[in-house]
N, C-alpha and C positions, 0 to 999 in steps of 0.2 A: 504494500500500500504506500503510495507516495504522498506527500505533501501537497494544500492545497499552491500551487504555484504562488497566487498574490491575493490582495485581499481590494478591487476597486470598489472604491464608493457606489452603492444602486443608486439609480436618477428614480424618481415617481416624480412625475414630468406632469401625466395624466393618469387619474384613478376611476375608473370606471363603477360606477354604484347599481346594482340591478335590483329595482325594486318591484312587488306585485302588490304593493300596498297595505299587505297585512302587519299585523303589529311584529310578529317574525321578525321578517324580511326590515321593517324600519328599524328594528333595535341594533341593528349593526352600522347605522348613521353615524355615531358618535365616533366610531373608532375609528370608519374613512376619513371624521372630519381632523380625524386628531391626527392621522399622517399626514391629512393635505397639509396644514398649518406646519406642520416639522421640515416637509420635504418641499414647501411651496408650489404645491400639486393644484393643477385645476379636477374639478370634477366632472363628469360626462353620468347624466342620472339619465337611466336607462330602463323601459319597461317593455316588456315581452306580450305583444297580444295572441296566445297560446292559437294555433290553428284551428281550423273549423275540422269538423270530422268530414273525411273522405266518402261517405254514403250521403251526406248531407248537401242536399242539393238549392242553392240558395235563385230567386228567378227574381228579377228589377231589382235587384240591387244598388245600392245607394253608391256611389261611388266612395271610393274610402276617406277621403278628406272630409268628404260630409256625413262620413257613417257615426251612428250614435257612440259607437263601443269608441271609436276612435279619440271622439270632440269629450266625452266624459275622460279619460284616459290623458288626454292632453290636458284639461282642467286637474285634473287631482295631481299632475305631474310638475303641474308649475305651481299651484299650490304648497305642494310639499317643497320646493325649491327653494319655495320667500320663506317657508317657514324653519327650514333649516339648515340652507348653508349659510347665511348672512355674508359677508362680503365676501370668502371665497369664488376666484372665477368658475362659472358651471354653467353647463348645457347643458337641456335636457333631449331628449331621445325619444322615440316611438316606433318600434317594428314590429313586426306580424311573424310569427312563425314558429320552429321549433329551438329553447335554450342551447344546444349543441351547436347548431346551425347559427344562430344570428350574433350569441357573444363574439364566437372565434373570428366573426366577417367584423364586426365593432372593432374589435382589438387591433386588426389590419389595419381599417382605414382610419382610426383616430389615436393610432399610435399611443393606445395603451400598456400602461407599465406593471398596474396593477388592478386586479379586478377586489371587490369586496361586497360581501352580499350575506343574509344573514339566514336562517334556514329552520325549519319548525322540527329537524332532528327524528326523521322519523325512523322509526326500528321495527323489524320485525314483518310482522301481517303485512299491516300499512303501510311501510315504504316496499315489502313485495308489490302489493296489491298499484300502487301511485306511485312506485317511483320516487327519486330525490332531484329538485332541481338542482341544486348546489354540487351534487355529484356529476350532474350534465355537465354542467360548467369547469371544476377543477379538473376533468378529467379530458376535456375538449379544448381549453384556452391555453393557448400557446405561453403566455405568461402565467407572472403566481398570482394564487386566488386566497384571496382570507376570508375565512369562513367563522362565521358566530351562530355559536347552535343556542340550543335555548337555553342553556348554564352560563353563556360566557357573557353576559351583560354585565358589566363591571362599573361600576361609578369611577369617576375619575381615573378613568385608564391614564400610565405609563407602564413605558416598556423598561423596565427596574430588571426582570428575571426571563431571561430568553432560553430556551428549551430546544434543543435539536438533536432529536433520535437519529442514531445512524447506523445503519446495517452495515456492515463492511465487506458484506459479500456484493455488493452494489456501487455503483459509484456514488461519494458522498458529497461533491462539488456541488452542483446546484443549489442544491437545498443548503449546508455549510457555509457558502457565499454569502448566502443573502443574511446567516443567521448573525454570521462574523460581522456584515456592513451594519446592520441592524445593531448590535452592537456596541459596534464604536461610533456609529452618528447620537445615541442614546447613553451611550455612557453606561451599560446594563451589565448584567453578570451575565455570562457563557454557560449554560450548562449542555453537558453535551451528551448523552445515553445511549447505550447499546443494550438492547434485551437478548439475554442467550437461554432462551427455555430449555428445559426437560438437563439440565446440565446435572448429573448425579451430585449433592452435598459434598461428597469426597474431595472432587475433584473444581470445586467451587473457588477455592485459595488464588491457587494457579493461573486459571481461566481467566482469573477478575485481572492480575497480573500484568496477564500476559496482555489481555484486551485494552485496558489502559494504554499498553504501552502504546498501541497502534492507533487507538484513539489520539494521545499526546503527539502522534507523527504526523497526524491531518494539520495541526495548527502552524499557517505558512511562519517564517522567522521576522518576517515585520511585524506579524500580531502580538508577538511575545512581549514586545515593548508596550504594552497597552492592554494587552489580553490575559490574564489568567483563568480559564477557563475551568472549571470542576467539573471531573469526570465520575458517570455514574454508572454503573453493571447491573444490572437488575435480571432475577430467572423467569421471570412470570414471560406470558407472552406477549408480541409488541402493544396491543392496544393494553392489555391491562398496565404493563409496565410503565408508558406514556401516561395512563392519566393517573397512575400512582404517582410518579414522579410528578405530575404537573399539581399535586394536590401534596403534596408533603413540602415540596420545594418552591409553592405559593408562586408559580412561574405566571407571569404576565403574559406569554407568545408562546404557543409549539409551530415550528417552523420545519416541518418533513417532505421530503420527497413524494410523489407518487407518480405510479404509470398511468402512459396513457391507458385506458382497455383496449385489449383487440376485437371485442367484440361493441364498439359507440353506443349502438343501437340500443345494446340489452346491459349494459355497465350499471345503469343507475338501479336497475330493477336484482341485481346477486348480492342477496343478504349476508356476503360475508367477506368482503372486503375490508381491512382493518381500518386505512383510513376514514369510511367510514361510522367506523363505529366512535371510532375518536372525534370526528366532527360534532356529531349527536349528542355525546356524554362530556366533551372537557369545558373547563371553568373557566379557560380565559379563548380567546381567537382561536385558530388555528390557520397557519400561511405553507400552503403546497406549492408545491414547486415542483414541476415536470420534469421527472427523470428518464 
């Protein structure tokens, strides 16, 4: 495992907000707004008018500028804009279609840096049965997505205790960049985790050792001057280990990698993907980053 090369500053330039209006979806306002103001990000609020069913046959229809769902949509979209970016720059947004399909085309053309979107955390049945938009989204958008499930509403967020799980049978770079810049623009503590399940007690000593060691090799040598990061070994498996750690060690951000699915289509609907479950259940944000 080699060292992360260097550690450049992230730009959020432009922070994309996707909202559908619900109380959800809005409780993750606060945390866009509080990167826009650090990172001097403009906002792009963005709302998805979900598609019409395919058997659904519509006849004189209104043309879309003047269709109702539309002009209501555009109301609530600027509404929400005055009442909660206050002088941050922001545009607001309005597309028709499917979340996979219309963030990743947003992200292109309005040279977003970051998406942030907040999600009702469903498990189980219910997210078999409906799906997860938020999982459309991190697992489609070519940038990182942060995600607020319905634990991580925090009053007065700061980024104090940053969190970044790292498999090291994987590359750790993406997701480790952003957590190192994150960081040192924030002045936060580094923590940085590896869960090794099913590791027999015996041989526990060692393991944690050794893993450390590899862990302490990711940290490039410019960070050293600035970074000391705390390394933590944990046996449970990655989701439970992540929000053990994220609730003992009172972390502000977990900041992980994730794949894209090979399967887009059917991604949001297989109940057992770990990022997942960690979106749904942790206490503070969480910021994916496509690996």
């Amino acid at each position: 495992m080699t060292t992360i090369p260097q550690v450049a500053r992230i730009s959020l330039k432009n922070i994309l907000f996707t909202t559908d209006f619900s109380p959800a979806a809005n409780a993750a306002m606060p945390f866009a707004l509080t990167l826009a103001r650090i990172y001097s990000s403009a906002i792009e609020l963005l709302h998805v008018i979900p598609p019409e069913p395919r058997d659904q046959m519509v006849f004189d229809r209104v043309p879309a500028e003047d269709d109702r769902v539309w002009g209501n949509a555009r109301r609530k979209l600027e509404s929400f804009a005055h009442a909660c970016v206050g002088n941050i720059p922001c545009r607001t947004l309005i597309r028709s279609g499917d979340l996979a399909d219309v963030v990743p085309a947003i992200i292109r053309d309005h040279e977003v840096d970051l998406v942030v979107l907040g999600t009702h955390g469903r498990r189980g049945v219910s997210k078999l049965m409906l799906g997860s938009g938020a999982e459309k989204v991190y697992r489609s958008a070519p940038c990182p997505v942060m995600t607020v499930g319905p634990k991580g509403r925090m009053p007065d967020w700061k980024l104090s205790r940053i969190l970044c799980p790292v498999d090291l049978a994987q590359d750790p770079e993406p997701a480790l960049h952003y957590a190192l810049s994150l960081a040192e623009e924030n002045e936060a503590v580094l923590l940085i985790l590896n869960a090794s399940p099913m590791v027999p007690w015996q041989h526990r000593p060692e393991i944690e050792i050794e893993t450390v060691r590899r862990l302490e090799n990711l940290i490039p040598e410019e960070a050293k001057d600035w970074c000391t990061p705390q390394f933590l070994v944990r046996w449970e498996h990655p989701a439970e280990a992540i929000l053990a750690a994220t609730e003992d060690r009172q972390a502000d951000l977990i900041v992980m990698g994730v794949r894209k699915s090979r399967a887009a289509g059917l991604s949001s609907h297989l109940p057992w993907p770990f990022a997942s479950e960690v979106v749904s259940r942790a206490r503070c944000p969480v910021l994916t980053v496509r690996i």
